[in-house]
ZADRENVEX-476725 format. One record per atom (N, C-alpha, C): residue number from 0; atom name; x, z, y. Coordinates in nm, 3 decimals, decimal comma, always signed. Example, Ala and Ser with C-alpha at 12.3 -4.5 7.8 and 13.67 -1.06 7.14 Angstrom:
BEGIN
SITE|resi|name|X|Z|Y
SITE|0|N|+1,319|+0,780|-0,569
SITE|0|CA|+1,230|+0,780|-0,450
SITE|0|C|+1,320|+0,780|-0,330
SITE|1|N|+1,285|+0,708|-0,225
SITE|1|CA|+1,367|+0,714|-0,106
SITE|1|C|+1,290|+0,787|+0,003
% end
This chain:
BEGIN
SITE|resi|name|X|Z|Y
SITE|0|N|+16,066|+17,403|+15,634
SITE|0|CA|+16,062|+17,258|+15,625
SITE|0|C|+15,953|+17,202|+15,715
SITE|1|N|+15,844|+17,255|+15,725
SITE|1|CA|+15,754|+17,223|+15,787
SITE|1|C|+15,750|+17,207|+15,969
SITE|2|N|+15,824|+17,326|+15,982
SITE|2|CA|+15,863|+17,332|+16,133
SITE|2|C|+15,974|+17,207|+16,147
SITE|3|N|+16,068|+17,207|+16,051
SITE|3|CA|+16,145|+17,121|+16,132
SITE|3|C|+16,049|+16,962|+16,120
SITE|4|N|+15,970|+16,918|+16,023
SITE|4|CA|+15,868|+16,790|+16,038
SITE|4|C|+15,816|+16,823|+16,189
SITE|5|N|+15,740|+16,906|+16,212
SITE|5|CA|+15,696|+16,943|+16,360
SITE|5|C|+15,766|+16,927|+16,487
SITE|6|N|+15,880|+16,991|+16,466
SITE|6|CA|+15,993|+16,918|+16,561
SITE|6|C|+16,034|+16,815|+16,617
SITE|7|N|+16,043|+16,753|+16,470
SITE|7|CA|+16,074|+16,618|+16,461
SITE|7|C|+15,962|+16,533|+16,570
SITE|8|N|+15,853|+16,532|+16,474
SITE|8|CA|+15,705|+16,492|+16,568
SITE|8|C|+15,714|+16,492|+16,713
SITE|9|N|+15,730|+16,615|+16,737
SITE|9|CA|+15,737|+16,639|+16,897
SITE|9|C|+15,845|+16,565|+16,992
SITE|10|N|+15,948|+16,583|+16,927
SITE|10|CA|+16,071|+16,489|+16,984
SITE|10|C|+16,059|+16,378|+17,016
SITE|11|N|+16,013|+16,335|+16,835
SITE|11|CA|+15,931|+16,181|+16,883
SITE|11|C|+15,852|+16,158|+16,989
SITE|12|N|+15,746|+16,224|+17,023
SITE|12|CA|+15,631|+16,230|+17,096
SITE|12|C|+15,672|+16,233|+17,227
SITE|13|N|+15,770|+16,336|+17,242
SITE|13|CA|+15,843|+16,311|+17,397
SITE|13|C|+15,919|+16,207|+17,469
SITE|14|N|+15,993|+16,143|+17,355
SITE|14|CA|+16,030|+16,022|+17,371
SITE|14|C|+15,995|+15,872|+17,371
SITE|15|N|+15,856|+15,856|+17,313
SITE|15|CA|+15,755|+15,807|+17,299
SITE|15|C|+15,683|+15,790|+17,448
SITE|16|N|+15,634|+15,687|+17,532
SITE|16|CA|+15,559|+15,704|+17,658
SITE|16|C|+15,463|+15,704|+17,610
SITE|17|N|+15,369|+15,639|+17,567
SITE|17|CA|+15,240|+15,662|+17,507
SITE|17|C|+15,205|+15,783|+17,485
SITE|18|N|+15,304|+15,793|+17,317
SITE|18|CA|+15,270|+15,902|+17,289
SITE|18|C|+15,281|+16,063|+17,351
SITE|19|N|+15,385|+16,019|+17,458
SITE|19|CA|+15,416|+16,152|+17,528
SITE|19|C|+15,285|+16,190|+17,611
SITE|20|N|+15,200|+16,104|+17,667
SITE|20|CA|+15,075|+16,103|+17,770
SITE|20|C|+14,983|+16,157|+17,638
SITE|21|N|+14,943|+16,111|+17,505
SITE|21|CA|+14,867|+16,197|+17,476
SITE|21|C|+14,893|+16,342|+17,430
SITE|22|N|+15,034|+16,374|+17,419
SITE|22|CA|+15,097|+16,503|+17,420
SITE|22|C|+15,053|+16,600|+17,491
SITE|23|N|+15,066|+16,506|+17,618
SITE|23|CA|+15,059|+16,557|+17,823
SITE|23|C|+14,930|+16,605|+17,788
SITE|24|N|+14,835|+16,445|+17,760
SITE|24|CA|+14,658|+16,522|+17,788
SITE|24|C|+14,621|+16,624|+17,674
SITE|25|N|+14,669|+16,647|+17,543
SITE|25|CA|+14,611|+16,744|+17,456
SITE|25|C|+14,659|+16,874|+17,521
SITE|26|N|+14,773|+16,887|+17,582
SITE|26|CA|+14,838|+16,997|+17,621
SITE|26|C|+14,754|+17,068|+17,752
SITE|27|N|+14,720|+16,963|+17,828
SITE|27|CA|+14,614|+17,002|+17,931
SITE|27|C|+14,490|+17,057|+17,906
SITE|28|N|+14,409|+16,975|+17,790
SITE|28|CA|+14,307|+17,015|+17,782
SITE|28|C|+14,295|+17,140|+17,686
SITE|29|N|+14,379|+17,187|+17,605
SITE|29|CA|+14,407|+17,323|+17,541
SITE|29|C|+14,441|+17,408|+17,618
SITE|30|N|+14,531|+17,431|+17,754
SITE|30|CA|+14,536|+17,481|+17,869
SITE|30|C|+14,393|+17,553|+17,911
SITE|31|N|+14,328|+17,414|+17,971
SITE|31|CA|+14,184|+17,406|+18,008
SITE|31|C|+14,115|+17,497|+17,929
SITE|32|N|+14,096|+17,461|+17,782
SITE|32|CA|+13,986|+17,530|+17,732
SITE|32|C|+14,050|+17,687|+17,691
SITE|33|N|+14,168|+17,755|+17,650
SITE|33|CA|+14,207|+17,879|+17,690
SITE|33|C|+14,169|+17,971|+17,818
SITE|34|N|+14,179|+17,891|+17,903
SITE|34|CA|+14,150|+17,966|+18,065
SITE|34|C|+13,987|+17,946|+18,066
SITE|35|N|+13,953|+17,869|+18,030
SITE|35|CA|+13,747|+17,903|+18,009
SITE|35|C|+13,699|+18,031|+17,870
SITE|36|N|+13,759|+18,029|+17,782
SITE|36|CA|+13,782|+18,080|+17,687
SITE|36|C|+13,784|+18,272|+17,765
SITE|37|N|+13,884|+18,269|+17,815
SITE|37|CA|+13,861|+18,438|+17,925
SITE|37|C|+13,732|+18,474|+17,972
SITE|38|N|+13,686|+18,351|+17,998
SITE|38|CA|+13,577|+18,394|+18,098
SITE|38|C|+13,421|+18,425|+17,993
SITE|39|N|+13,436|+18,418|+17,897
SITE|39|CA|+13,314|+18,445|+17,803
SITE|39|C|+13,379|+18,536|+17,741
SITE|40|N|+13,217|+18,629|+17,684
SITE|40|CA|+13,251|+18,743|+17,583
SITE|40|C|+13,263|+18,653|+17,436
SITE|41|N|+13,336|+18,768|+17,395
SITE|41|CA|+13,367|+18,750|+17,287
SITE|41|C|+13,304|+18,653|+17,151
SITE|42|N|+13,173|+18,682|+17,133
SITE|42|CA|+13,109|+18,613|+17,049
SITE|42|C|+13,098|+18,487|+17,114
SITE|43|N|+13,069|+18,441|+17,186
SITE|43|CA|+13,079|+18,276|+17,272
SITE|43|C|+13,210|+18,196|+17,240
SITE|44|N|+13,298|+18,268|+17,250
SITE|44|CA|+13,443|+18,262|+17,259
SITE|44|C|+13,485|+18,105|+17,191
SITE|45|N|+13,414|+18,119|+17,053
SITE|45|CA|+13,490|+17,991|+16,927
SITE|45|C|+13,358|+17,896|+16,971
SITE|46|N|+13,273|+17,874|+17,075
SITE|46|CA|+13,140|+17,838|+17,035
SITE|46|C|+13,132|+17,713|+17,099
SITE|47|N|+13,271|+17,654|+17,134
SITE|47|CA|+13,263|+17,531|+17,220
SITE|47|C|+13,423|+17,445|+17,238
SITE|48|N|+13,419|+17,341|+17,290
SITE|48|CA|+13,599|+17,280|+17,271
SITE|48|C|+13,553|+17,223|+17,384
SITE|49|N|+13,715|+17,199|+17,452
SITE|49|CA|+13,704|+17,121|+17,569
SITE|49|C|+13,689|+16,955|+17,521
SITE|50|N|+13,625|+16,851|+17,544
SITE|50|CA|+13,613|+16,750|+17,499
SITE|50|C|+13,702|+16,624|+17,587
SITE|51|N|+13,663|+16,662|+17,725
SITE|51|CA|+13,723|+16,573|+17,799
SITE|51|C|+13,768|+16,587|+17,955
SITE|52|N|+13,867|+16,570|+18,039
SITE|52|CA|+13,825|+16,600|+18,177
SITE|52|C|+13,905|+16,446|+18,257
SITE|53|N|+13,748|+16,425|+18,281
SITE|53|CA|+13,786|+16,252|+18,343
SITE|53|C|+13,729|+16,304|+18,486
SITE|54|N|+13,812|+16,262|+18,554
SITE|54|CA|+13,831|+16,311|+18,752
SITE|54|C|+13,809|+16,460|+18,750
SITE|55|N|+13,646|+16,472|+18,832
SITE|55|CA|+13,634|+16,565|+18,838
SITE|55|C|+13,523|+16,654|+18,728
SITE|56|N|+13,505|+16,560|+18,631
SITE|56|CA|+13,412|+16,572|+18,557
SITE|56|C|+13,455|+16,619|+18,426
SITE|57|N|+13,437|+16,774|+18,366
SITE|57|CA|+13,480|+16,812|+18,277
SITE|57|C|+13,370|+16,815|+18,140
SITE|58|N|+13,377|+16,757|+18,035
SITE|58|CA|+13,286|+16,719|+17,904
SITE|58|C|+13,363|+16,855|+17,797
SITE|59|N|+13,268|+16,948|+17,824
SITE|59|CA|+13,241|+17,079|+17,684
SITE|59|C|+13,145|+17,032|+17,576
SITE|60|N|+13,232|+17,028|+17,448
SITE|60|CA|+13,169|+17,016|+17,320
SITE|60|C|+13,102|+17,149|+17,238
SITE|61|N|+12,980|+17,169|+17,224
SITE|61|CA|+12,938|+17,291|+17,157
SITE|61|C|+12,865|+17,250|+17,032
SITE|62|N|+12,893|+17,357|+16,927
SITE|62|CA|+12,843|+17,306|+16,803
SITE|62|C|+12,667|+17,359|+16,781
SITE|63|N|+12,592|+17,378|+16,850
SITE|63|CA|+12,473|+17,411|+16,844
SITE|63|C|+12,388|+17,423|+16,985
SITE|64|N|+12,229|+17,409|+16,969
SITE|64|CA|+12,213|+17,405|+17,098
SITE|64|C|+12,208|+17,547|+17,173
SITE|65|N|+12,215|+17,672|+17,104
SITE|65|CA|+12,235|+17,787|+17,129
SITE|65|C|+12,329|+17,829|+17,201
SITE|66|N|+12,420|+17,773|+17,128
SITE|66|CA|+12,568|+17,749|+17,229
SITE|66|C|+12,586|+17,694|+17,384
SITE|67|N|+12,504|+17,580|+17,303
SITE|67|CA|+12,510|+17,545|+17,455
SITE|67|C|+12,478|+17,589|+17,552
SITE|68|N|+12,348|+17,625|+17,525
SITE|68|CA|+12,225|+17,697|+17,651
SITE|68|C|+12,284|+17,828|+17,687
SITE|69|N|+12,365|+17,863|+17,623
SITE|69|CA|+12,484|+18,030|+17,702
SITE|69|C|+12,559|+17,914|+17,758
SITE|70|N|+12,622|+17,848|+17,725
SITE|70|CA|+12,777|+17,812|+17,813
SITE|70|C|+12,691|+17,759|+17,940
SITE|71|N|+12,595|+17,734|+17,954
SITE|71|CA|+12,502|+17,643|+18,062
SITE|71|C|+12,516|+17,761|+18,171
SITE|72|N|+12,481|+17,858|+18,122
SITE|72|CA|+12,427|+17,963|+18,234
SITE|72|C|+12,582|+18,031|+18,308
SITE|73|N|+12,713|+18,006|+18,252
SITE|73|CA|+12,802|+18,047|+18,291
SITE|73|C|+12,857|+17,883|+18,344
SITE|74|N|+12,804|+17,838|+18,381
SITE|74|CA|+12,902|+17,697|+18,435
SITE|74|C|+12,904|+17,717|+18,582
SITE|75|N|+12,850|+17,839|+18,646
SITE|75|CA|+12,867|+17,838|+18,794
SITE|75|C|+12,995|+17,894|+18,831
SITE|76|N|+13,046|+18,014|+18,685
SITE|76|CA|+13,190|+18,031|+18,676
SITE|76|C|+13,285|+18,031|+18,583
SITE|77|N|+13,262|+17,931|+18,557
SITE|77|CA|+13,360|+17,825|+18,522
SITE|77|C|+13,408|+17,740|+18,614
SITE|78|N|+13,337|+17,716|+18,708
SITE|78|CA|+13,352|+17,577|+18,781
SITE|78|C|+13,488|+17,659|+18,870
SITE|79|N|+13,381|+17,769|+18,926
SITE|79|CA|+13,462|+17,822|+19,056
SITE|79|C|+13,628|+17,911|+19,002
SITE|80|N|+13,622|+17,965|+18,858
SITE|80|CA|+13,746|+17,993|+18,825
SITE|80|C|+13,843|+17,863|+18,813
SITE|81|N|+13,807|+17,748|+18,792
SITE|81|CA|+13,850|+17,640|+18,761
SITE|81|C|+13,922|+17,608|+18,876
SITE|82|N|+13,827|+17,594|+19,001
SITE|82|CA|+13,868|+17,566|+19,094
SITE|82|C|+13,967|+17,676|+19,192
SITE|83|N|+13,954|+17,793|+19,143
SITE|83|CA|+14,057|+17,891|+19,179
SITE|83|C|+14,203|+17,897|+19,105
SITE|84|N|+14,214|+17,845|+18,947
SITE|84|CA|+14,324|+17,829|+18,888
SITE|84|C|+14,379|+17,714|+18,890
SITE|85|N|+14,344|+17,586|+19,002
SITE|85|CA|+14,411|+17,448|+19,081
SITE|85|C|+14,359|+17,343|+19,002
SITE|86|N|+14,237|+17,380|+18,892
SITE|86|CA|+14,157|+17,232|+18,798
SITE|86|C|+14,100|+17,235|+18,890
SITE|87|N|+14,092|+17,027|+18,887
SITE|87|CA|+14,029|+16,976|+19,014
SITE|87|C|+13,844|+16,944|+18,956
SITE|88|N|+13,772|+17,078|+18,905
SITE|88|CA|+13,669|+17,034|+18,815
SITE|88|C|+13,565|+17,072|+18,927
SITE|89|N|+13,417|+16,971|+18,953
SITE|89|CA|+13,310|+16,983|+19,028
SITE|89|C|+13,195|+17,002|+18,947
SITE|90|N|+13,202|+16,929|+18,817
SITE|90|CA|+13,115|+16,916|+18,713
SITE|90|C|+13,115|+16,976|+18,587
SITE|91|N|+13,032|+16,986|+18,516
SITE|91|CA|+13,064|+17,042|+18,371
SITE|91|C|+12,928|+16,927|+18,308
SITE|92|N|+12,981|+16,870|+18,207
SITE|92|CA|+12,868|+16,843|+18,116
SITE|92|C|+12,858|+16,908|+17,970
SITE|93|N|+12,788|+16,941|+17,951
SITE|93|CA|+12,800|+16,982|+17,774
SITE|93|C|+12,715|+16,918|+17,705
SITE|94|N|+12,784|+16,892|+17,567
SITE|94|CA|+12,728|+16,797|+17,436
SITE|94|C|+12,713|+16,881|+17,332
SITE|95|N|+12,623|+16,870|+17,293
SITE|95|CA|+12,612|+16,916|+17,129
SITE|95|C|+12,637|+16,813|+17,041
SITE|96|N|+12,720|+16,849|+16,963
SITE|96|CA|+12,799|+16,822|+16,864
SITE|96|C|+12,697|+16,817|+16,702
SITE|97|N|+12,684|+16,701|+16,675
SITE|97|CA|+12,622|+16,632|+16,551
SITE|97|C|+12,674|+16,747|+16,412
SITE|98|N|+12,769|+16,727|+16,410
SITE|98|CA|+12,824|+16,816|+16,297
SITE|98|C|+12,937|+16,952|+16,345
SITE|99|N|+12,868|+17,057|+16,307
SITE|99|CA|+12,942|+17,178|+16,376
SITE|99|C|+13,074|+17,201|+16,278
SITE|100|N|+13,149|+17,236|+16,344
SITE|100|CA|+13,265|+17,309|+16,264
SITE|100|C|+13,273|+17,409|+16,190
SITE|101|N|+13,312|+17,391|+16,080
SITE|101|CA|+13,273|+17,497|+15,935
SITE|101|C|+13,283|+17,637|+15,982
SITE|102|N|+13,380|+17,728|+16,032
SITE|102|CA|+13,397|+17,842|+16,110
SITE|102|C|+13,298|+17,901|+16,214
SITE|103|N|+13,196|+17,783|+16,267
SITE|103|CA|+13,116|+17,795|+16,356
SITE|103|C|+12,928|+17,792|+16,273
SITE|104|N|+12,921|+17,730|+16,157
SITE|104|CA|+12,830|+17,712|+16,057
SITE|104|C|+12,774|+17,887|+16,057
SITE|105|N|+12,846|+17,954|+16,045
SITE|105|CA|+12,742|+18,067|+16,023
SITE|105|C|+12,746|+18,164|+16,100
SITE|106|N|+12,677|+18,269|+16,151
SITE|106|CA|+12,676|+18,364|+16,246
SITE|106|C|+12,766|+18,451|+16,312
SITE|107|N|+12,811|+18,460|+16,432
SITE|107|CA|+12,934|+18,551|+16,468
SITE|107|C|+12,931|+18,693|+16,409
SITE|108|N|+13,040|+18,738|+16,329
SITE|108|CA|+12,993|+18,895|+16,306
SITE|108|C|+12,944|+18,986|+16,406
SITE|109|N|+12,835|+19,083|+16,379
SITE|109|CA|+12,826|+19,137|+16,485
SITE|109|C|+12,886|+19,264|+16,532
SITE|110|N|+12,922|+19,269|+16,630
SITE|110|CA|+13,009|+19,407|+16,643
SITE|110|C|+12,918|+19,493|+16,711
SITE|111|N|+12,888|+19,597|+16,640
SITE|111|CA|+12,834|+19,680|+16,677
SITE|111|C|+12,871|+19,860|+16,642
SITE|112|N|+12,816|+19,963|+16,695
SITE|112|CA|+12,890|+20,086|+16,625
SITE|112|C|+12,788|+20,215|+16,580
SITE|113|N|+12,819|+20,265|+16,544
SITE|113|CA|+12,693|+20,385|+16,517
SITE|113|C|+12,673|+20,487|+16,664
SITE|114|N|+12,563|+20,522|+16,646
SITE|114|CA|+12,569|+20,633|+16,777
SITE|114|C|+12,568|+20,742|+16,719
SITE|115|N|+12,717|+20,793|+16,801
SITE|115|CA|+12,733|+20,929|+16,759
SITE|115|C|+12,617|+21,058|+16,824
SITE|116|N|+12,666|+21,168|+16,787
SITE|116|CA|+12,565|+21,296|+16,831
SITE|116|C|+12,568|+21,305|+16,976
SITE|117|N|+12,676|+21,304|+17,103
SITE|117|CA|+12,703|+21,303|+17,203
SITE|117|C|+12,608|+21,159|+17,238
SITE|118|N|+12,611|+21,041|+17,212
SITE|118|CA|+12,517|+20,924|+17,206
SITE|118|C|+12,366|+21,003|+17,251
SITE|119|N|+12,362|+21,040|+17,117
SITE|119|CA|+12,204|+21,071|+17,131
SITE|119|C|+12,198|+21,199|+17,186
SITE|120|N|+12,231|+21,278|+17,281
SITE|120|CA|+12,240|+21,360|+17,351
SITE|120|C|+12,204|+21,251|+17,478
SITE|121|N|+12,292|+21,139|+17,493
SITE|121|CA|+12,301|+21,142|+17,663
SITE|121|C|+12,141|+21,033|+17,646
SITE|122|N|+12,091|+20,996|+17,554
SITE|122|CA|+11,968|+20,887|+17,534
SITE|122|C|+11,847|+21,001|+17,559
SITE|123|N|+11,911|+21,136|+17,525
SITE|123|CA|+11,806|+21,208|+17,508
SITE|123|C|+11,782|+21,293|+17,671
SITE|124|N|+11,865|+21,286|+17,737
SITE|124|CA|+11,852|+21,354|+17,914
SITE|124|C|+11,816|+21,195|+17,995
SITE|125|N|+11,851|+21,108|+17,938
SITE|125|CA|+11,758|+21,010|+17,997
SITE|125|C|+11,632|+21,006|+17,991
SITE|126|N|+11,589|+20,989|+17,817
SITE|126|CA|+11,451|+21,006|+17,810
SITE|126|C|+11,368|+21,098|+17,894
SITE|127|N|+11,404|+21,236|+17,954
SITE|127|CA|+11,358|+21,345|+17,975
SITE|127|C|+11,332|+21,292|+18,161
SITE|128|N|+11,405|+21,204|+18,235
SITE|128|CA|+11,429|+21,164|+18,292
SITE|128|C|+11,334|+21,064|+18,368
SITE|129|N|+11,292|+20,953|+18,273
SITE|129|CA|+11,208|+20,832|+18,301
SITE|129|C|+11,109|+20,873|+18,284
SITE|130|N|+11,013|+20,767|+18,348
SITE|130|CA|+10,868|+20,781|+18,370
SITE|130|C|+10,821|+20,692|+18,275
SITE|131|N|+10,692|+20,727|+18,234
SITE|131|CA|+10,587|+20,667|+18,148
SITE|131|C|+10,581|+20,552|+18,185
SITE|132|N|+10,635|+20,437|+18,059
SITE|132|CA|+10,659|+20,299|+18,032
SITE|132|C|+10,701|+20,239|+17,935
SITE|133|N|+10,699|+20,109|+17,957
SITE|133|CA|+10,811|+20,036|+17,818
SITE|133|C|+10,948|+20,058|+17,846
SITE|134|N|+11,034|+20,129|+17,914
SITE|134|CA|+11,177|+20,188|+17,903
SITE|134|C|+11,160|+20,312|+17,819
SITE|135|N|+11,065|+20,429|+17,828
SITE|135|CA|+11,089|+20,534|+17,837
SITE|135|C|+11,065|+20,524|+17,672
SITE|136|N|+10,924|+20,428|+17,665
SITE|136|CA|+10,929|+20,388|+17,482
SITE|136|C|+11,020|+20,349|+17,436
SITE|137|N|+11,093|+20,262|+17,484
SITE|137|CA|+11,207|+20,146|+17,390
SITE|137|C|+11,300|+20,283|+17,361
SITE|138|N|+11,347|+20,362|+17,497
SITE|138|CA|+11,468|+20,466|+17,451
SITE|138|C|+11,417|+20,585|+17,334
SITE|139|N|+11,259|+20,607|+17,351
SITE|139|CA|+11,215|+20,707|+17,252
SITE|139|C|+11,216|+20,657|+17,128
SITE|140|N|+11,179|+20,553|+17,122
SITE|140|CA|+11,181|+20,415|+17,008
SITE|140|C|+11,331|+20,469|+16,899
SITE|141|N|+11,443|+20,417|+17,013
SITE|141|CA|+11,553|+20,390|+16,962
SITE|141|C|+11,599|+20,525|+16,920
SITE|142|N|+11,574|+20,667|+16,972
SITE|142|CA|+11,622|+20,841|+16,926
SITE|142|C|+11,550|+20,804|+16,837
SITE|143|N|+11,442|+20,784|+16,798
SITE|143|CA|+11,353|+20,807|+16,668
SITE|143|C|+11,439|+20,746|+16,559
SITE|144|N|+11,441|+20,585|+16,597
SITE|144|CA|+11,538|+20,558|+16,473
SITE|144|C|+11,658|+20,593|+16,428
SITE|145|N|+11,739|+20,634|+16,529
SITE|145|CA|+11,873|+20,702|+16,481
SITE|145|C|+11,884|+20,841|+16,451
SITE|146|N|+11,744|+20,948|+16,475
SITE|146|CA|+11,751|+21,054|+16,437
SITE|146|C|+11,712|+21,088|+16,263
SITE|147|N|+11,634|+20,957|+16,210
SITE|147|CA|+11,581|+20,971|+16,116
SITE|147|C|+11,736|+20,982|+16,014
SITE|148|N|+11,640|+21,113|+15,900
SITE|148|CA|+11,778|+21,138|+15,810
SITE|148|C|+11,827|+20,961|+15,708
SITE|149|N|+12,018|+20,966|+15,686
SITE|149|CA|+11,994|+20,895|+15,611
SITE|149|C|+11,937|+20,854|+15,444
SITE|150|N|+11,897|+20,752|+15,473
SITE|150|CA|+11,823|+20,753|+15,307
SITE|150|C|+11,676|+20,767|+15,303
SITE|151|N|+11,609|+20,834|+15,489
SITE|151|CA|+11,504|+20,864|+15,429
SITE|151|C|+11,393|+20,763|+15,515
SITE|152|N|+11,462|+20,620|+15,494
SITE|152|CA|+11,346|+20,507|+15,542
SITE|152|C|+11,182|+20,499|+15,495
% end
């Protein structure tokens, strides 16, 4: 039942001039923000909406300023994938967003994995490897903690 209400909608919407243009522009700018969407890892991924693209000037909505300040540092490609997939975009502005979106409210899970024995084998011919420093600590650092038995913090 629901699909065919949806249908319906759309039909309308196509037949509709008005409404067909904001059809046109939601359809564009979901386009838009899918093909930016590739170009970030994963955790970034949900961390922003396309807001607007007036000429050449494209407006990214992010729900925190964290967000933002990553999508900032990738706007050199964005621009240029943009401009390689025929968006006529020169600009990027980004806004932080007053009230974040509930899905976005709390921390991305983190994906991470255990290091297996082969892991700490290849951490361990590195170590043997580097010279006396803050690398050679951070990696001795990190065998120490994953060699320790579990349980025995």
């Amino acid at each position: 039942m629901a699909k065919d209400h949806s249908r319906q909608a759309l039909q309308w919407m196509d037949n509709d001039g008005r409404a067909a243009s904001v059809l046109f522009t939601a359809q564009r700018l979901i386009a838009l923000e899918q093909s930016l969407r590739q170009l970030l890892p994963v955790n970034l991924r949900q961390g922003f909406a396309v807001a607007e693209l007036s000429g050449e000037d494209l407006t990214l909505m992010t729900y925190n300023t964290a967000f933002a300040a990553k999508i900032r540092q990738f706007q050199p490609r964005f621009i240029a994938q943009l401009k390689a997939d025929g968006w006529p975009v020169t600009a990027i502005r980004i806004r932080v967003s007053a009230e974040p979106r509930a899905e976005h409210a709390t921390k991305p899970e983190r994906q991470a994995r255990t290091l297996d024995k082969d892991d700490l084998n290849h951490f361990d011919q590195l170590a043997q490897t580097l010279r006396p420093g803050p690398l050679a600590d951070s990696v001795n650092k990190l065998l120490a903690h994953h060699r320790k038995a579990p349980g025995g913090k």
